[in-house]
C-alpha positions in Angstrom: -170.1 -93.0 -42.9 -167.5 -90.7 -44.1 -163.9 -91.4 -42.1 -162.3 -88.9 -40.5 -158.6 -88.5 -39.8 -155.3 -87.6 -42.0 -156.1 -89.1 -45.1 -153.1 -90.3 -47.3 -153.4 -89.5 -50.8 -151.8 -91.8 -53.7 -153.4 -89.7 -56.6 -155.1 -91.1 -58.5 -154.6 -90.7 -62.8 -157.0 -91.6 -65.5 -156.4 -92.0 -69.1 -156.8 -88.7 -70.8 -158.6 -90.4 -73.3 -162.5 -91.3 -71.3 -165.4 -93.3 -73.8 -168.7 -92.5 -74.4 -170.7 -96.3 -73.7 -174.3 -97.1 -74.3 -174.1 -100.8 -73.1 -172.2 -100.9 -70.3 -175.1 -100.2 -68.3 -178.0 -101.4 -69.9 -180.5 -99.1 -71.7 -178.1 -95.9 -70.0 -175.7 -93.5 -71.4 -172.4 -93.4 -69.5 -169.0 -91.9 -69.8 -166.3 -94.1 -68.7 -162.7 -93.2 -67.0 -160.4 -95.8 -67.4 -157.6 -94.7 -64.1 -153.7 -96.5 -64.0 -152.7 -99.4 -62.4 -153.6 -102.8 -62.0 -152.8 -105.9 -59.3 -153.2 -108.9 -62.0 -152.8 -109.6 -65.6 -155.3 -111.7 -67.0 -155.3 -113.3 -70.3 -156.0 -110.5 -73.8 -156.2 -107.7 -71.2 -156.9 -105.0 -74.0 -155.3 -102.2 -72.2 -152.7 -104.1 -69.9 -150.0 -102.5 -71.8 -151.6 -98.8 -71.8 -152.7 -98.6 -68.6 -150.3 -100.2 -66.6 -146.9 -98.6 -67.7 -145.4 -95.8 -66.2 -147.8 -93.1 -65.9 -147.8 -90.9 -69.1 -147.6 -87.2 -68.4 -150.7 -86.3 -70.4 -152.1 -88.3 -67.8 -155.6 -86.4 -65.9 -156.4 -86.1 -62.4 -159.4 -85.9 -60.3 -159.7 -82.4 -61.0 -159.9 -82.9 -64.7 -162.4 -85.8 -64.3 -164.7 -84.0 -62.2 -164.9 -80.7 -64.6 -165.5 -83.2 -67.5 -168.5 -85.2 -65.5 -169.9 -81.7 -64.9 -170.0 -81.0 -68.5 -171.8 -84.4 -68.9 -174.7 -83.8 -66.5 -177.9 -83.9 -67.7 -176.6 -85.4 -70.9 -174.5 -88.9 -69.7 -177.1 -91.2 -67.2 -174.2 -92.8 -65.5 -170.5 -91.9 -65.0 -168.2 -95.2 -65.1 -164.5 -96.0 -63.0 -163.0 -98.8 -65.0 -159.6 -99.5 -65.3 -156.8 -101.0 -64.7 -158.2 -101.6 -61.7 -159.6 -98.7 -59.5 -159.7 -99.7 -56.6 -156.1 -100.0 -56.4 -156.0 -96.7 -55.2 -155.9 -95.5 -51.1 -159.6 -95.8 -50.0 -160.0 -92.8 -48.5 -158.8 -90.7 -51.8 -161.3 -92.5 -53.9 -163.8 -91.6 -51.2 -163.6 -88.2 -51.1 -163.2 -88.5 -55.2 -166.9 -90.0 -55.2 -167.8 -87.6 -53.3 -167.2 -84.6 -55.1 -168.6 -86.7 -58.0 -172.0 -87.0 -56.5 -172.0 -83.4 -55.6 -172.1 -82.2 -59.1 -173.4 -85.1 -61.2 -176.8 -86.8 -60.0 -176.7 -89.9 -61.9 -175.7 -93.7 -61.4 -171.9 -94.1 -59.9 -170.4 -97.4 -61.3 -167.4 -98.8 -60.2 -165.8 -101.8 -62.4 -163.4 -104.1 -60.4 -161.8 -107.7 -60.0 -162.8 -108.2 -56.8 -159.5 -108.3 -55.2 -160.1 -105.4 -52.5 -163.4 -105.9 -50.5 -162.7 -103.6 -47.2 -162.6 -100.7 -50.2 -166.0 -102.3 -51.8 -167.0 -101.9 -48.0 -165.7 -98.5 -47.6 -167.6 -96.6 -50.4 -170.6 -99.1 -50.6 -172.6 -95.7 -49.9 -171.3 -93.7 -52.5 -171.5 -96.4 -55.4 -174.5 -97.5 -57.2 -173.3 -100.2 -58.7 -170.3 -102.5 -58.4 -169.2 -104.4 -61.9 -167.1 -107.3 -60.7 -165.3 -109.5 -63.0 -165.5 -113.3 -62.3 -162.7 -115.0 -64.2 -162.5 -118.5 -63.3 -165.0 -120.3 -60.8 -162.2 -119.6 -57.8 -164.8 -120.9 -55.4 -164.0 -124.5 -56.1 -160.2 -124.2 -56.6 -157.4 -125.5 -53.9 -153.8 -125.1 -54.2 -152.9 -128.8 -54.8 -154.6 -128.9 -57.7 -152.1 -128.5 -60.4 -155.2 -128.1 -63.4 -156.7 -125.9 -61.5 -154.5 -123.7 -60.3 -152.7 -123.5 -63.7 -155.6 -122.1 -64.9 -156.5 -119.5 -62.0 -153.0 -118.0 -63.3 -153.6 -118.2 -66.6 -156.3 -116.2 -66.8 -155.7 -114.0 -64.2 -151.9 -113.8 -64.8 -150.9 -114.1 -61.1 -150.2 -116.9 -58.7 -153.1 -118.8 -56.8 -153.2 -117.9 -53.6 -155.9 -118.3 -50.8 -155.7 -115.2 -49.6 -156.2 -113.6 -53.0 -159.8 -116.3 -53.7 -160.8 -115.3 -49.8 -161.0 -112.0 -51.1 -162.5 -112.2 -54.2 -165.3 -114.6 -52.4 -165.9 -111.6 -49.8 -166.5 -108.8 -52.9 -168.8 -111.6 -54.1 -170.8 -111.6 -50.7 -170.6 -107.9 -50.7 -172.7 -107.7 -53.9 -175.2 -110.3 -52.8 -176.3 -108.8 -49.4 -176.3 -105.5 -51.1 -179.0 -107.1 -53.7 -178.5 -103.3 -55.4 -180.5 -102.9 -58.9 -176.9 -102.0 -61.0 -174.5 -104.8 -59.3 -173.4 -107.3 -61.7 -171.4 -109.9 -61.5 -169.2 -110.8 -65.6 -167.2 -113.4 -66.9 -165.7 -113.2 -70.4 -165.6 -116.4 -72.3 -162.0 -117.2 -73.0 -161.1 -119.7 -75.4 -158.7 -120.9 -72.2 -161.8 -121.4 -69.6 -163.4 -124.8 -70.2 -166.8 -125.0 -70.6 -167.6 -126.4 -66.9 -166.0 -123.7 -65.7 -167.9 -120.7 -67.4 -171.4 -123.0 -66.6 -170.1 -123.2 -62.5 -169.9 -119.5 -62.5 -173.2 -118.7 -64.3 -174.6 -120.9 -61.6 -173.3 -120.1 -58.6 -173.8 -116.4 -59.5 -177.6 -117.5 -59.8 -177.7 -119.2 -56.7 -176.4 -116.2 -54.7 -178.8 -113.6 -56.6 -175.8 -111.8 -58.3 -176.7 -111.0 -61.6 -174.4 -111.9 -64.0 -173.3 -112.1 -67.6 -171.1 -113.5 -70.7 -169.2 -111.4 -72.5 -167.8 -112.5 -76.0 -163.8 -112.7 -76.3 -162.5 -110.4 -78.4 -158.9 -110.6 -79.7 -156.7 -107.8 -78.6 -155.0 -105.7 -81.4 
């Protein structure tokens, strides 16, 4: 349900520039928003250095997303909020944001997102159709005295281990697997950094917990 109360809004901004996608979500037409601001740093993020500087002032708002996703219904079958990352914004402003989104545009909602903020996952799991969560590094299996394995967790995902950060990402797992919806996916890109073991550990476990999942290609930033 909808929450009530004073709502504290940390406004969210979105590239000016959005992208017209045809494989993001298989077989559909989307249009993707890519919004500022991200928690980690992983390894070849393509648009670390765009989207996560000061926020430009041909930046866009909500109000200049929605009028262009209005223009797209009936031609784009999905509308996609990628960053960055997202859901780094308040909760309850992205909330009412999807809301307004599914009043004028009556296709799939998508939400791409690290995994790093499950209660939000939780909080708009009615409004979204499917959640895109990026699975770096089989986190699952790591502990902090592992020097390897740590190592790796930060350099591919450019920040410290912690346990409270893999407890989290472990819930936004679980949160895809008892939703079992059609359009969540669970994706891993294959770094030249992540071991083979490691990329075969996540395509299993993924399996094992009904998440479906794929392998992106690497592709050298510019």
């Amino acid at each position: 349900m909808k929450m009530e109360g004073k709502r504290k809004a940390q406004k969210i901004r979105f590239s000016k520039d959005s992208l017209t996608t045809y494989t993001d979500v298989k077989g559909k037409s989307s249009l993707m928003f890519f919004s500022y601001g991200c928690n980690l740093h992983c390894y070849g993020c393509h648009v670390y250095n765009d989207l996560n500087k000061e926020v430009p002032d041909n930046s866009i708002g909500t109000e200049e997303v929605l009028k262009e996703i209005g223009q797209a219904e009936g031609l784009a079958e999905a509308v996609i909020f990628s960053g960055g990352e997202f859901l780094i914004y308040s909760a309850e402003e992205i909330e009412d944001f999807l809301i307004e989104v599914k009043k004028i545009f009556s296709g799939l909602i998508i939400v791409n997102t690290n995994g790093t903020y499950p209660a939000k996952m939780k909080q708009i799991s009615y409004l979204v159709d499917g959640f895109y969560m990026d699975i770096k590094t089989p986190f699952w299996g790591m502990r902090s005295y592992s020097y390897l394995e740590t190592s790796l967790f930060r350099g591919i995902y450019g920040v410290d281990y912690s346990e409270e950060l893999v407890a989290r990402m472990s819930e936004s797992m679980l949160i895809l697997a008892h939703r079992g919806k059609e359009y969540d996916r669970t994706r891993t890109v294959d770094y030249p950094i992540l071991p083979q073991l490691e990329l075969e550990d996540i395509i299993v476990t993924t399996e094992n917990i009904g998440i479906p999942h794929d392998v992106n290609d690497y592709v050298e930033s510019l």
